[in-house]
C-alpha positions, 0 to 999 in steps of 0.5 A: 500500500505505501507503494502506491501513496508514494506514487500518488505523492510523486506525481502531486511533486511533478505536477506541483514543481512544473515538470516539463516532460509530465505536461508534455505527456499530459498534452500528447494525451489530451490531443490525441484523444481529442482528435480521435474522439472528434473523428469518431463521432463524426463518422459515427453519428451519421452512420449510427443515425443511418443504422437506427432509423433508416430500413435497407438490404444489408442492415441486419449484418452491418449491426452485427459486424458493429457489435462483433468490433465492439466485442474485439479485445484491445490487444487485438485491435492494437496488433491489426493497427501494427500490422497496418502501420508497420514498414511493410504494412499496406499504411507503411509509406506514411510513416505514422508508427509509433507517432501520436496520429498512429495512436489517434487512429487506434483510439478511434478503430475502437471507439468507433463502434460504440458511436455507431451502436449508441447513435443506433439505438 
């Protein structure tokens, strides 16, 4: 338990003094999951309308294709974006690996499907 309250307290010192690498860690994060969420809904949103109040061919397994990439493991979803991202990837010519819009993009593959879901409800 001490472990932990010397965490808590390290990070209030880090905070408190200014520690220039701690805010640019709290920027990096701040901006990618703003822009992965903001591109999010905004595919999302009007898919989600679509699925819920629209009728067409094809609905019933687009909703549960949504629902299965709802149920993906993080893990698997970080490893299909590695292989995407990666060198010898079909997206490697972008350079985006190990980049804050390489993160953005995981964050948004597995925040999209729930926009979609809760926009189709």
């Amino acid at each position: 338990m001490e472990f932990i309250l010397d965490g808590f307290l390290q990070a209030i010192r880090l905070l408190i003094s200014g520690n220039p690498e701690t805010y640019s860690a709290m920027l990096a994060t701040v901006m990618v999951s703003s822009y992965s969420i903001v591109f999010s809904l905004l595919v999302g949103v009007p898919l989600g309308f679509c699925l819920g109040y629209y009728d067409f061919k094809g609905k019933k397994p687009i909703r549960t294709l949504v629902d299965t990439l709802m149920a993906l493991p993080t893990v698997f979803i970080g490893l299909l974006v590695y292989a995407f991202l990666t060198s010898r990837g079909p997206l490697g010519n972008y350079g985006l690996l190990f980049t804050l819009p390489g993160i953005a993009v995981g964050q948004m593959i597995l925040a999209l499907p729930i926009v979609v879901t809760l926009r189709s409800i």
